[in-house]
PDB file of the backbone (N, CA, C, O) and the ligand in Angstrom, with CONECT records:
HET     ZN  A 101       1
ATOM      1  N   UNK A   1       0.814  -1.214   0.000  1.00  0.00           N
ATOM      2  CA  UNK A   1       0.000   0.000   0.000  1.00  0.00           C
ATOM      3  C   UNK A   1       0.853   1.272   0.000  1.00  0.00           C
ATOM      4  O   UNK A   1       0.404   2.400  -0.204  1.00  0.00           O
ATOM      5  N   UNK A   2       1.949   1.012   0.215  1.00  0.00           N
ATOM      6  CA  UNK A   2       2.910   1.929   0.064  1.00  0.00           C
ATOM      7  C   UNK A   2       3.151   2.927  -0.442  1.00  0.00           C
ATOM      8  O   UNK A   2       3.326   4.065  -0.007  1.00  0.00           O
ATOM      9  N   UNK A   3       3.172   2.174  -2.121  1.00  0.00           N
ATOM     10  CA  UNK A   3       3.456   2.234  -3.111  1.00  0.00           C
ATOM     11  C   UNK A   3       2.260   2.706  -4.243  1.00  0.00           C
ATOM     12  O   UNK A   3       2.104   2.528  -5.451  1.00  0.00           O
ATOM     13  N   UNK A   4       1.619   3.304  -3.321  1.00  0.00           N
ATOM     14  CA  UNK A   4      -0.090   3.327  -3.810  1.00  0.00           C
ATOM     15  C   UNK A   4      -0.162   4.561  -4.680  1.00  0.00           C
ATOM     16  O   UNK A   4      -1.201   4.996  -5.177  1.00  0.00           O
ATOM     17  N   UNK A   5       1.081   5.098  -4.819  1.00  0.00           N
ATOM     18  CA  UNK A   5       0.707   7.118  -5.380  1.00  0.00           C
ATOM     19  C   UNK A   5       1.428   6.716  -6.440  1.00  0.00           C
ATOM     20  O   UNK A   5       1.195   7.281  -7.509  1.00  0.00           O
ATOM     21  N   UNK A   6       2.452   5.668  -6.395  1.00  0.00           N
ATOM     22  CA  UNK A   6       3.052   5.712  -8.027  1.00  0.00           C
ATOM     23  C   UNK A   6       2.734   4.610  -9.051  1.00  0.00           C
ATOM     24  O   UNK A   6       3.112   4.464 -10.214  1.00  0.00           O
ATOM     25  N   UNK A   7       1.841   3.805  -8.185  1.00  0.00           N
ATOM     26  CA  UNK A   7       0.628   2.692  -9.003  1.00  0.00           C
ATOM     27  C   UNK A   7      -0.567   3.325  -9.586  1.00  0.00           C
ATOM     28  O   UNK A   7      -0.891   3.298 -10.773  1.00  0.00           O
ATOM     29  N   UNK A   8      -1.402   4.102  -8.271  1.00  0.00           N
ATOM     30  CA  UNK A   8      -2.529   5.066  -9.084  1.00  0.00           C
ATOM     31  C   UNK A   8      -2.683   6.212  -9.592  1.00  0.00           C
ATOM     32  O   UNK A   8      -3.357   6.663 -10.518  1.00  0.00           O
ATOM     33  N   UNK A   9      -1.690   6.778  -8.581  1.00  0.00           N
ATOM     34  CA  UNK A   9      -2.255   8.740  -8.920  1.00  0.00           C
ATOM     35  C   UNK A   9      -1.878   8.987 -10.482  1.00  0.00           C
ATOM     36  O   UNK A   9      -2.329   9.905 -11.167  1.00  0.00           O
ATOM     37  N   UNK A  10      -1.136   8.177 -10.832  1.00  0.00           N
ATOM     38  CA  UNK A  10      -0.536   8.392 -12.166  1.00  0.00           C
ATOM     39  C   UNK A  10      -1.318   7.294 -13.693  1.00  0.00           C
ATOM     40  O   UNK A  10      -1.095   6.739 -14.769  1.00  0.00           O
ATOM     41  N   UNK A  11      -1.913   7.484 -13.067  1.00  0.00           N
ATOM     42  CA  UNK A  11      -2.486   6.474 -13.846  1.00  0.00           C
ATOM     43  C   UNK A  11      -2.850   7.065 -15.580  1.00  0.00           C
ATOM     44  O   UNK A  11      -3.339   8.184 -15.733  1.00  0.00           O
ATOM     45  N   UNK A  12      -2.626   6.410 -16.448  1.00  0.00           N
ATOM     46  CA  UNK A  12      -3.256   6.869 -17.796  1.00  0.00           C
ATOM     47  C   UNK A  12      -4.318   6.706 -18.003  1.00  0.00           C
ATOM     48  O   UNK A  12      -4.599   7.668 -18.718  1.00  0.00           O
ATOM     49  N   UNK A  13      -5.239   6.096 -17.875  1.00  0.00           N
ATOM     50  CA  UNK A  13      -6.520   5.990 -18.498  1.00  0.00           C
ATOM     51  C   UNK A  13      -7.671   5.650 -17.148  1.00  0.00           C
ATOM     52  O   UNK A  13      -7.228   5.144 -16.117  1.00  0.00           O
ATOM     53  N   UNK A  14      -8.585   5.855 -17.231  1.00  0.00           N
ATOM     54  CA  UNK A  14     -10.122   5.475 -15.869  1.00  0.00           C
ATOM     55  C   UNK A  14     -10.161   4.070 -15.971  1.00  0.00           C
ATOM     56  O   UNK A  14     -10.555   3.676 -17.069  1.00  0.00           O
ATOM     57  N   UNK A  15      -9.870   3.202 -15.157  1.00  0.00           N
ATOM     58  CA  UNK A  15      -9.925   1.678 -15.038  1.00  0.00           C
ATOM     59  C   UNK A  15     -11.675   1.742 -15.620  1.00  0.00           C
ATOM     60  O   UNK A  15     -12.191   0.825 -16.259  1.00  0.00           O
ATOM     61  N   UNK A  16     -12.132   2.568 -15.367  1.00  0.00           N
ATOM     62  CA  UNK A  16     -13.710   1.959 -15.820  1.00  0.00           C
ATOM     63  C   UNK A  16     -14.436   2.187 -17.069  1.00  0.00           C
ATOM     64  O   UNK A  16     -15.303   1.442 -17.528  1.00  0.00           O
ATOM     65  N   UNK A  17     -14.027   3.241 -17.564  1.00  0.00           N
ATOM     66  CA  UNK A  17     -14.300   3.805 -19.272  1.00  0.00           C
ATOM     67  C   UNK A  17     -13.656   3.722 -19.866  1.00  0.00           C
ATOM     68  O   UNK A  17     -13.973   4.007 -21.021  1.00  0.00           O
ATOM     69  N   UNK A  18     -12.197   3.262 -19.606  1.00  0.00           N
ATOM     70  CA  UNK A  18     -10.603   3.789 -20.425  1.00  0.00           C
ATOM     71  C   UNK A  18     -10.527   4.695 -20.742  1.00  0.00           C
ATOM     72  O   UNK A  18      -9.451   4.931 -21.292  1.00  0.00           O
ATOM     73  N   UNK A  19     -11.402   5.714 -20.674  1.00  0.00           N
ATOM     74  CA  UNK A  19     -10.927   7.328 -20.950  1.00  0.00           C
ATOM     75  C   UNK A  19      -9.596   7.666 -20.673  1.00  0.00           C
ATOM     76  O   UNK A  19      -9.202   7.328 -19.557  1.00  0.00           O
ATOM     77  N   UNK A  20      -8.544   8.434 -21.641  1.00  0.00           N
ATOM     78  CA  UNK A  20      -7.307   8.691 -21.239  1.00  0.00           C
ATOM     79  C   UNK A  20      -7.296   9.896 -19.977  1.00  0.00           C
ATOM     80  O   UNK A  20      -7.970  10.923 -19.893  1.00  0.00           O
ATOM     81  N   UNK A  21      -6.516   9.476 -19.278  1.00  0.00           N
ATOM     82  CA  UNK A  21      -6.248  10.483 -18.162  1.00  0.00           C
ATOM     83  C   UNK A  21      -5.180  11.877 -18.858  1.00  0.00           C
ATOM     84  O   UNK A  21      -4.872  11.790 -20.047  1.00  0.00           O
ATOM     85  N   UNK A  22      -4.846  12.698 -18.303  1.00  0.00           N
ATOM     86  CA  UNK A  22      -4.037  13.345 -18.682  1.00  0.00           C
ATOM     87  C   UNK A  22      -3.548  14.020 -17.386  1.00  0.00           C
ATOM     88  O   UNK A  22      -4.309  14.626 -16.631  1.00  0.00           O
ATOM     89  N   UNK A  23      -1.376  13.780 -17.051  1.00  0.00           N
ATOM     90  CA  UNK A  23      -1.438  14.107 -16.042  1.00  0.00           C
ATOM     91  C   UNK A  23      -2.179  14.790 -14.496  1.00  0.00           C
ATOM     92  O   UNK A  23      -2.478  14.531 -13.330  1.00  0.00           O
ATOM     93  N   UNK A  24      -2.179  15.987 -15.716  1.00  0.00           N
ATOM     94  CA  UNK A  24      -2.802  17.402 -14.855  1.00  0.00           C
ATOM     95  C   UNK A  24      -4.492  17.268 -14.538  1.00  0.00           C
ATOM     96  O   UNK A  24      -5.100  18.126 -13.898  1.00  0.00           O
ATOM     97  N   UNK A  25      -5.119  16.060 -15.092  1.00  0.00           N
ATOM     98  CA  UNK A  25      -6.964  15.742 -14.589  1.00  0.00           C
ATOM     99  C   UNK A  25      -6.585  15.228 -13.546  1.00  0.00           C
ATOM    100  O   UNK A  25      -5.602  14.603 -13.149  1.00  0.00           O
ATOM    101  N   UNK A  26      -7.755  15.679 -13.063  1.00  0.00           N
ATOM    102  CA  UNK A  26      -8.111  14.943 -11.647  1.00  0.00           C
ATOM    103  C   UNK A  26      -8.808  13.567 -11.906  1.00  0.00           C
ATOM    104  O   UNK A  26      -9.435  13.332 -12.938  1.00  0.00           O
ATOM    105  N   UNK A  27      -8.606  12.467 -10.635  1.00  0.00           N
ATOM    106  CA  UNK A  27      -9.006  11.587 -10.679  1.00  0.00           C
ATOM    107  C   UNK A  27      -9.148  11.424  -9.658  1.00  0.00           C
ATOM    108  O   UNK A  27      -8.747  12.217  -8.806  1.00  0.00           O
ATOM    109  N   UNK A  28      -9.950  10.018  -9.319  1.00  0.00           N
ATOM    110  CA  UNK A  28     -10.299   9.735  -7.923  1.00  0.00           C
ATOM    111  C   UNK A  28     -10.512   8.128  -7.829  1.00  0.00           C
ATOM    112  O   UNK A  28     -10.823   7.310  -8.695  1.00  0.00           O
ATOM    113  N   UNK A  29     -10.175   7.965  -6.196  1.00  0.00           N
ATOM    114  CA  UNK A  29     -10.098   6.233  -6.202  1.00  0.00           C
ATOM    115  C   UNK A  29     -11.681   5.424  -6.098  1.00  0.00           C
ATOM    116  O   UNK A  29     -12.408   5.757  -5.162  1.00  0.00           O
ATOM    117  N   UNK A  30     -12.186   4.337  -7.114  1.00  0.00           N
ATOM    118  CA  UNK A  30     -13.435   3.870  -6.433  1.00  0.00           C
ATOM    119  C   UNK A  30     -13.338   3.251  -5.211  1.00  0.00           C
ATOM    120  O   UNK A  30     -12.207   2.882  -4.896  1.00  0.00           O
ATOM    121  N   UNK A  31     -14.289   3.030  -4.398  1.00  0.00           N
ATOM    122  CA  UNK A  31     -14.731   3.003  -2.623  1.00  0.00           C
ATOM    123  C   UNK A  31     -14.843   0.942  -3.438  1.00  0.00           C
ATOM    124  O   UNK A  31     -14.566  -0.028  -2.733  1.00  0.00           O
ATOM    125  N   UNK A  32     -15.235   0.827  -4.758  1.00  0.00           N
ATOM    126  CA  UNK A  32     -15.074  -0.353  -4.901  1.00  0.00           C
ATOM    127  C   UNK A  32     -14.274  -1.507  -5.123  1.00  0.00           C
ATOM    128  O   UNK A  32     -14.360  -2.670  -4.729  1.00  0.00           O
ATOM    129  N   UNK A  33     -13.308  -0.767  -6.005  1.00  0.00           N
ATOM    130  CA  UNK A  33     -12.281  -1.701  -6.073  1.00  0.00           C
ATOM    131  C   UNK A  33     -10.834  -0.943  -6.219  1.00  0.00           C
ATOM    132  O   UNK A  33      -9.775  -1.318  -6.721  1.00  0.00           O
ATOM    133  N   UNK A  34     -11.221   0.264  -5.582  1.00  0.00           N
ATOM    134  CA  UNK A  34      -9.411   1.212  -5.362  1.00  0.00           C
ATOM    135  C   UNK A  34      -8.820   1.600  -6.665  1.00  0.00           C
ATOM    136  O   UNK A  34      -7.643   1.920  -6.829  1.00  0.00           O
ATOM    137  N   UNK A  35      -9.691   1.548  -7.529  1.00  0.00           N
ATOM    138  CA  UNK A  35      -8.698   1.913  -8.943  1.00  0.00           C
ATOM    139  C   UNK A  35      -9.056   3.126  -9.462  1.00  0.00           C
ATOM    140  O   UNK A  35     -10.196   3.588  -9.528  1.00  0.00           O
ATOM    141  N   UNK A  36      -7.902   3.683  -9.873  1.00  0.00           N
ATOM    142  CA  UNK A  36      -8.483   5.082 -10.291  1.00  0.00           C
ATOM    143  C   UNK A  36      -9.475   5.430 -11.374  1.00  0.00           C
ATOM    144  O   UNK A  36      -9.538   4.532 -12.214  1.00  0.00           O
ATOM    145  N   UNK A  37     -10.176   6.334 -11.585  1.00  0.00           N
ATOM    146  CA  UNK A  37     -11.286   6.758 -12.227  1.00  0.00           C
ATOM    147  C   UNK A  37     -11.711   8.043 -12.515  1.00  0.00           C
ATOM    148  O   UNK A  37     -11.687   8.865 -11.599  1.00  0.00           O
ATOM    149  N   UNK A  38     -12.102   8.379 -13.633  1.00  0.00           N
ATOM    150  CA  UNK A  38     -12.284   9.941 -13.857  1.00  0.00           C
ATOM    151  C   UNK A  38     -13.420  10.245 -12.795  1.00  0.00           C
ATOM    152  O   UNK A  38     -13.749   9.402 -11.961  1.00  0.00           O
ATOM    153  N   UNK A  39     -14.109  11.739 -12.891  1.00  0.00           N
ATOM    154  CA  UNK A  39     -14.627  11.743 -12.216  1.00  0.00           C
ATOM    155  C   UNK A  39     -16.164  11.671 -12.579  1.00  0.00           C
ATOM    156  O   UNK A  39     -17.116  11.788 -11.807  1.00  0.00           O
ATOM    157  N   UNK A  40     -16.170  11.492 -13.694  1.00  0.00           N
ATOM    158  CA  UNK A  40     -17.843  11.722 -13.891  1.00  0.00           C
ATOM    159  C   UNK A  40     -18.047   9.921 -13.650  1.00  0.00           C
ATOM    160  O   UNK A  40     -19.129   9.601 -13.156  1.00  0.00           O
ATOM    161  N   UNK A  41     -17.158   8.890 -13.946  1.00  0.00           N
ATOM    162  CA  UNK A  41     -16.995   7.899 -13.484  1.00  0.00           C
ATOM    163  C   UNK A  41     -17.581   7.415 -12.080  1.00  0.00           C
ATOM    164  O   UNK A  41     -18.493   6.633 -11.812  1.00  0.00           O
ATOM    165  N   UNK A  42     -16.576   8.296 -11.152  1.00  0.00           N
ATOM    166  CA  UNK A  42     -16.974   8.326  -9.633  1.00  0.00           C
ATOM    167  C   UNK A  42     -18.978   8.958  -9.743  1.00  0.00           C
ATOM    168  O   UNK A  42     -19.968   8.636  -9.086  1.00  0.00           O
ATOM    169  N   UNK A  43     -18.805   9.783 -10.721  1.00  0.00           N
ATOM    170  CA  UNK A  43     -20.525  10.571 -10.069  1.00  0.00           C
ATOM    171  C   UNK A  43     -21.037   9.392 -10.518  1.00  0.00           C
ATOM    172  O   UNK A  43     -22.246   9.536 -10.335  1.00  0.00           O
ATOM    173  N   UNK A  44     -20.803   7.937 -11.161  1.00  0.00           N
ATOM    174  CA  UNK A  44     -22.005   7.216 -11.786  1.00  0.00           C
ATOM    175  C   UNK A  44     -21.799   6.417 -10.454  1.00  0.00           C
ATOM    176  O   UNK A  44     -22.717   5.724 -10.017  1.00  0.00           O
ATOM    177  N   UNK A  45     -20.762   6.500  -9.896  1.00  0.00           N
ATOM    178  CA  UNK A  45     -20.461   5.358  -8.720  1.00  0.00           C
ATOM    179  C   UNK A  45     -21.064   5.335  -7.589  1.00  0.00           C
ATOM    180  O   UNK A  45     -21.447   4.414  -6.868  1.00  0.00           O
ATOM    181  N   UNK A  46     -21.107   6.509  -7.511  1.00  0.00           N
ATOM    182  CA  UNK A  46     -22.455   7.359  -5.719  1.00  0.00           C
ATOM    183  C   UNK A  46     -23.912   7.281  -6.058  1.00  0.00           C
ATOM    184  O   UNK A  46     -24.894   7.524  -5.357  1.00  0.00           O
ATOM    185  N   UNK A  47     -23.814   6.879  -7.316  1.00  0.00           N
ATOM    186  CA  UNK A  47     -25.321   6.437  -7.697  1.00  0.00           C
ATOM    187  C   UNK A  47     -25.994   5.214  -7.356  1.00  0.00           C
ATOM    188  O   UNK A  47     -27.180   4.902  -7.461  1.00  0.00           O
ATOM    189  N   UNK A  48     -24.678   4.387  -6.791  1.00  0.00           N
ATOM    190  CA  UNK A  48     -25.168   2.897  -6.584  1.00  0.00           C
ATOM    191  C   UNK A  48     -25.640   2.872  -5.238  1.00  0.00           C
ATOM    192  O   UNK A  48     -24.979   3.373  -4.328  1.00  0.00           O
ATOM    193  N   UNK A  49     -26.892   2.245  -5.032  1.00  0.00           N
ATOM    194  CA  UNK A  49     -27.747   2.173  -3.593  1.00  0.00           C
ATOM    195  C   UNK A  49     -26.759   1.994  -2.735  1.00  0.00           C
ATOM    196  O   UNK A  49     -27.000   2.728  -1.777  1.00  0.00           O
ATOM    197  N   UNK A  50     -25.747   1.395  -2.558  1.00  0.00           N
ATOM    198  CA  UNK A  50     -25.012   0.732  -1.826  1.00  0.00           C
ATOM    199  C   UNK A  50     -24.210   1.512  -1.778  1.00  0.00           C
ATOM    200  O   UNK A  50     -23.572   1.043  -0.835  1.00  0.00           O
ATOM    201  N   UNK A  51     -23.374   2.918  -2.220  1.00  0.00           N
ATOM    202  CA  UNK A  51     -22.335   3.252  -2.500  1.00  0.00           C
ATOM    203  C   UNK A  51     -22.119   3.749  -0.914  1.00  0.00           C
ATOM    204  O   UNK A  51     -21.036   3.522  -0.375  1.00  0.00           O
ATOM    205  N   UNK A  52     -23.082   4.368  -0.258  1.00  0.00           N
ATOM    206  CA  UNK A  52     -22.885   4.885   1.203  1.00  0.00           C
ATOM    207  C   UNK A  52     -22.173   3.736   1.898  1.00  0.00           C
ATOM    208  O   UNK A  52     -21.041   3.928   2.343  1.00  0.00           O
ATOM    209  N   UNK A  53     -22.933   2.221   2.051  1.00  0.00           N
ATOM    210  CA  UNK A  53     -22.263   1.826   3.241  1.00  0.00           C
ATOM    211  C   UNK A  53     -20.941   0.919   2.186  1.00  0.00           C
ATOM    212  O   UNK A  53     -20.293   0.164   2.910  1.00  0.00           O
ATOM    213  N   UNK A  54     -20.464   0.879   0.653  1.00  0.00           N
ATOM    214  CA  UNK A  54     -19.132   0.426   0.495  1.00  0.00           C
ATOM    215  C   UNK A  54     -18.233   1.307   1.025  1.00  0.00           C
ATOM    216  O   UNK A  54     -17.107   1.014   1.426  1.00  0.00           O
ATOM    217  N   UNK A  55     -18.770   2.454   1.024  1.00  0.00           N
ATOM    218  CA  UNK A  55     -17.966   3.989   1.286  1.00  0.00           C
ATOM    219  C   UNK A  55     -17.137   3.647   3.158  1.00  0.00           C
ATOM    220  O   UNK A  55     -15.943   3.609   3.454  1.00  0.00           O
ATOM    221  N   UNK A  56     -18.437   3.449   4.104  1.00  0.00           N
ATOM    222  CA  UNK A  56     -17.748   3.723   5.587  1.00  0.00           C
ATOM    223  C   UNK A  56     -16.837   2.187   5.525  1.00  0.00           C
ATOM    224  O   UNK A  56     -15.938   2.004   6.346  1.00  0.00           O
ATOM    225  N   UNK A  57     -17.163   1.151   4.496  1.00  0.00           N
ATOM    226  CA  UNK A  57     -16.516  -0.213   4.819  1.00  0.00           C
ATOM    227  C   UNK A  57     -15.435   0.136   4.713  1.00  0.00           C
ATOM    228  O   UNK A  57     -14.621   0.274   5.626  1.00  0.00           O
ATOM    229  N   UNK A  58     -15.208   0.415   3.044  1.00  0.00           N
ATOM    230  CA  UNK A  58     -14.188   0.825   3.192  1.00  0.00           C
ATOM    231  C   UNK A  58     -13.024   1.642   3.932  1.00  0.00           C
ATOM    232  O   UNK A  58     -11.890   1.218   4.156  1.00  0.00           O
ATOM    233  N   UNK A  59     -13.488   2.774   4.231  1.00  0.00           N
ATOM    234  CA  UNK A  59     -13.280   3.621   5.310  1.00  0.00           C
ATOM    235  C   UNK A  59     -11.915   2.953   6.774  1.00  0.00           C
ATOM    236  O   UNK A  59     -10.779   3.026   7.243  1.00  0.00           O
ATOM    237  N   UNK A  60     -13.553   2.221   6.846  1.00  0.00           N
ATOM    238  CA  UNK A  60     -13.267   1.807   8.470  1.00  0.00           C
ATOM    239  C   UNK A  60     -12.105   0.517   7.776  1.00  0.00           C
ATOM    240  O   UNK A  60     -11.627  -0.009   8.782  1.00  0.00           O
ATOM    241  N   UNK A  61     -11.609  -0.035   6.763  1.00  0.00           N
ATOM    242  CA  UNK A  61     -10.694  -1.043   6.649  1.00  0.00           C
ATOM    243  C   UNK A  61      -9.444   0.267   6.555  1.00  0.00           C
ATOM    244  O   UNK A  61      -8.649   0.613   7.429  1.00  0.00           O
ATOM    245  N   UNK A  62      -9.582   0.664   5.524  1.00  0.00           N
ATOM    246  CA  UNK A  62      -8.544   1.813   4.832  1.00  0.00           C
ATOM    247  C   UNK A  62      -7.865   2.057   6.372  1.00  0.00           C
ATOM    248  O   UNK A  62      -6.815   1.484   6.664  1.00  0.00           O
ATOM    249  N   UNK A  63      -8.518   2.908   7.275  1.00  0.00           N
ATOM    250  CA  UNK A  63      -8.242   3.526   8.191  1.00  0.00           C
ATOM    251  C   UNK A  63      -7.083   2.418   9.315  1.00  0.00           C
ATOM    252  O   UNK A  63      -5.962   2.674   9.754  1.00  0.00           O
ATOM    253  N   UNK A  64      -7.909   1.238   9.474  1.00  0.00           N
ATOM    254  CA  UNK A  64      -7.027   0.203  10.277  1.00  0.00           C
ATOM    255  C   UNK A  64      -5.885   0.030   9.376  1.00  0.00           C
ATOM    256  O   UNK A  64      -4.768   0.130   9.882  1.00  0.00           O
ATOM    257  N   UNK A  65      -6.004  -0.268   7.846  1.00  0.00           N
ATOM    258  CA  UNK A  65      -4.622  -1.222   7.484  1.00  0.00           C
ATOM    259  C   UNK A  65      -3.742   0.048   7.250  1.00  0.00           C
ATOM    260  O   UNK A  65      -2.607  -0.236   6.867  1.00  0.00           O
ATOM    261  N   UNK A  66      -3.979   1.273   7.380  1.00  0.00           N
ATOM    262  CA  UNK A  66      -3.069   2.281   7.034  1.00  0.00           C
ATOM    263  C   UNK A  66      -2.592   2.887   8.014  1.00  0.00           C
ATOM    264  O   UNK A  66      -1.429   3.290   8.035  1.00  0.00           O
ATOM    265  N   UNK A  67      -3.621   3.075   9.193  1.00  0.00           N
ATOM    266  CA  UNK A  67      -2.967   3.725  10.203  1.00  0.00           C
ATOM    267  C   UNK A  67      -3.097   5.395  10.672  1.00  0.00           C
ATOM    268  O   UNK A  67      -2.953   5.956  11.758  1.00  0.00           O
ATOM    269  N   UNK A  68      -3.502   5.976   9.045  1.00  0.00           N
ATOM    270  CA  UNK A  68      -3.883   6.666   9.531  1.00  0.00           C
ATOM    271  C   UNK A  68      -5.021   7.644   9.687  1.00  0.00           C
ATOM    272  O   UNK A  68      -5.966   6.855   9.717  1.00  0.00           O
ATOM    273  N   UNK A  69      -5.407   8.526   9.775  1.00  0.00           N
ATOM    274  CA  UNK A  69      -6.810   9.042  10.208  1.00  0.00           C
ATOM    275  C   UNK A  69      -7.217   9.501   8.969  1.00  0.00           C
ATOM    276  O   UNK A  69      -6.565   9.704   7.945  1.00  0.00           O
ATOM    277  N   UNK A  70      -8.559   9.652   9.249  1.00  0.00           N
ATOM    278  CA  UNK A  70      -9.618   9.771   7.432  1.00  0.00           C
ATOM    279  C   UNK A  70      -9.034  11.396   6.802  1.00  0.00           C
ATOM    280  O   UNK A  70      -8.786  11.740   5.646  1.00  0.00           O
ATOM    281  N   UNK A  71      -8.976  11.949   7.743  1.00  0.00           N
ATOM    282  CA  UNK A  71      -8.450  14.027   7.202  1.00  0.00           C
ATOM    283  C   UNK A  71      -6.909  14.312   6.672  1.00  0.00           C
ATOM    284  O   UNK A  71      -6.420  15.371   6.278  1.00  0.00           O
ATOM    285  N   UNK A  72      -6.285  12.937   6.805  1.00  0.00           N
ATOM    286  CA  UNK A  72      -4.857  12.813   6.150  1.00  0.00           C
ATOM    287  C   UNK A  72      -4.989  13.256   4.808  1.00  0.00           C
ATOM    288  O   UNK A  72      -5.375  12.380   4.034  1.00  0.00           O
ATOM    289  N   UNK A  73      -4.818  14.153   4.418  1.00  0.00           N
ATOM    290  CA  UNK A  73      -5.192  14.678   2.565  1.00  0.00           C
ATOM    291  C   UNK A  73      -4.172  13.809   1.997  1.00  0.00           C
ATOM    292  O   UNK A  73      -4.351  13.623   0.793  1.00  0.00           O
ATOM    293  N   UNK A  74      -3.217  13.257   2.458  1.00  0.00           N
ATOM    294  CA  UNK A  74      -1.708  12.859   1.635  1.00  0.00           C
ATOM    295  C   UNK A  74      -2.217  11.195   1.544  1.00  0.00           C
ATOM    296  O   UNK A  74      -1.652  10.396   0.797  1.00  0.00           O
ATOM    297  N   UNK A  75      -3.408  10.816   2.457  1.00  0.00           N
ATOM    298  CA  UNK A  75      -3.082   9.170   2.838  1.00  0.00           C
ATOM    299  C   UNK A  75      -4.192   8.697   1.405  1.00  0.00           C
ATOM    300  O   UNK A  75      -4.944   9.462   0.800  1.00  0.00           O
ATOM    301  N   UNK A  76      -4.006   7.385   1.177  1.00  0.00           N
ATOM    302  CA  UNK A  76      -4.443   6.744   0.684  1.00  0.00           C
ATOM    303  C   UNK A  76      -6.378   6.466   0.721  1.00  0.00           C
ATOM    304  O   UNK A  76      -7.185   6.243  -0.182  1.00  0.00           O
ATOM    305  N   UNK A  77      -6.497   6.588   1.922  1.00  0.00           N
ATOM    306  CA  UNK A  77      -7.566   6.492   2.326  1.00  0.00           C
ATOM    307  C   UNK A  77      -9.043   7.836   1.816  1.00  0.00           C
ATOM    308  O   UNK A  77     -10.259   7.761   1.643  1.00  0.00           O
ATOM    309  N   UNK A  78      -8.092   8.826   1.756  1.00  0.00           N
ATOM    310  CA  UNK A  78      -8.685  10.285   1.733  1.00  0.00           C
ATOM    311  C   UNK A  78      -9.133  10.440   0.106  1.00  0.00           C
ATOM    312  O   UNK A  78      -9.929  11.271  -0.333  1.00  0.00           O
ATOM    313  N   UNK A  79      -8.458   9.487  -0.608  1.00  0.00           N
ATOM    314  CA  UNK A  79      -8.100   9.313  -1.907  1.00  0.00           C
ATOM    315  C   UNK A  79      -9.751   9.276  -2.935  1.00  0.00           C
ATOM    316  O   UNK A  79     -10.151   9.754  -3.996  1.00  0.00           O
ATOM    317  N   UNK A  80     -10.223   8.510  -1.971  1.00  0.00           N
ATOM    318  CA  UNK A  80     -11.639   8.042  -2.752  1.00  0.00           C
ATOM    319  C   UNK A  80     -12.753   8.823  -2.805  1.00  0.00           C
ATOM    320  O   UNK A  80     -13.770   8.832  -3.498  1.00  0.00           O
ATOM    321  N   UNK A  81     -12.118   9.780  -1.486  1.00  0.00           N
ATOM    322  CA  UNK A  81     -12.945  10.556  -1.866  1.00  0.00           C
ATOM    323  C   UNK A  81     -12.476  11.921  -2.036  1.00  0.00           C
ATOM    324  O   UNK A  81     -13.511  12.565  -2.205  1.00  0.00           O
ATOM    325  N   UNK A  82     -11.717  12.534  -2.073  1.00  0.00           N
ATOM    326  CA  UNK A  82     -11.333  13.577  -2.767  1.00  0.00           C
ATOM    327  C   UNK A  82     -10.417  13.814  -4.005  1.00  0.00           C
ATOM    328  O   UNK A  82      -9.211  13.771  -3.765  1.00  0.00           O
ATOM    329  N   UNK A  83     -10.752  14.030  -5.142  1.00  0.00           N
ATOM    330  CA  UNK A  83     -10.007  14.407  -6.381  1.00  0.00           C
ATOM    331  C   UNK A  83      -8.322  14.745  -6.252  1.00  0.00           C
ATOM    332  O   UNK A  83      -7.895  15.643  -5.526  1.00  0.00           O
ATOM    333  N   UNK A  84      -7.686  14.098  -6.863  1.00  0.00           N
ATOM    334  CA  UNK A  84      -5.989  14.006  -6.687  1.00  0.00           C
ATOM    335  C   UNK A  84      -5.834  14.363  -8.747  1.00  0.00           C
ATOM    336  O   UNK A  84      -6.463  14.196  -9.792  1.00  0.00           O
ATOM    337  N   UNK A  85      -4.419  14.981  -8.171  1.00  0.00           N
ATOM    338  CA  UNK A  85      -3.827  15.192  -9.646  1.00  0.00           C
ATOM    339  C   UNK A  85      -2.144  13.960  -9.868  1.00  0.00           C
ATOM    340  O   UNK A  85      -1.182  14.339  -9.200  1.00  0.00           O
ATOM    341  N   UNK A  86      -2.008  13.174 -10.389  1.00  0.00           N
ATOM    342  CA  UNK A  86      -0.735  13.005 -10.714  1.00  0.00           C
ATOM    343  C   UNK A  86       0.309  14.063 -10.471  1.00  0.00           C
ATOM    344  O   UNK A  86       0.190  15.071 -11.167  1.00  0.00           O
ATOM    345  N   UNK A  87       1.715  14.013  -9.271  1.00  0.00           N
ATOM    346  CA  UNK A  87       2.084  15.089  -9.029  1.00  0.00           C
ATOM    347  C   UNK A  87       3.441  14.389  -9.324  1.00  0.00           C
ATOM    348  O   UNK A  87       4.492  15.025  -9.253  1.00  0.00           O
TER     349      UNK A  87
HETATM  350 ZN    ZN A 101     -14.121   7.029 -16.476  1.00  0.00          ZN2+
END
C-alpha cells in the first residue's frame, strides 16, 4: 500500500471507461475496487444504492490497514474521496 501514489495517482486511463487520463486531470479512487477513475466515473459510482455503506466499509478497513486518520489529505484512504492530480 505503500506504493499506492506511483501505481494510481498516475495512472493513464479510468480503469472503468478507459478514458485517457491526462497528467494534470483529476481523478479519484473507487470506494469499490481502489482503482483510479475519472470523475464523472466516480458521479455514476455514488449512484449505486449501496455506495454509502461500500464507502464507511471501506473507510473503516482503509483507516485500520493504514494507520492513519480519514483528514490525512496525503493518505491513501482520503483518496476516494477527494479528487488528486498526478504530481
Ligand atoms: Zn471514467
Amino acid at each position: 500500500m505503500e506504493n499506492w501514489e506511483k501505481r494510481l495517482s498516475c495512472a493513464e486511463e479510468c480503469s472503468r471507461c478507459d478514458r485517457p487520463l491526462k497528467n494534470k486531470e483529476r481523478r479519484i479512487l473507487s470506494v469499490v475496487d481502489h482503482q483510479p477513475i475519472c470523475l464523472d466515473c466516480k458521479k455514476e459510482e455514488e449512484k449505486n444504492t449501496d455506495y454509502e455503506d461500500a464507502s464507511r466499509q471501506m473507510m473503516a478497513e482503509c483507516v485500520a490497514q493504514t494507520g492513519k486518520p480519514y483528514g490525512d489529505t496525503a493518505s491513501y484512504c482520503f483518496h476516494h474521496f477527494c479528487p488528486f492530480k498526478c504530481t
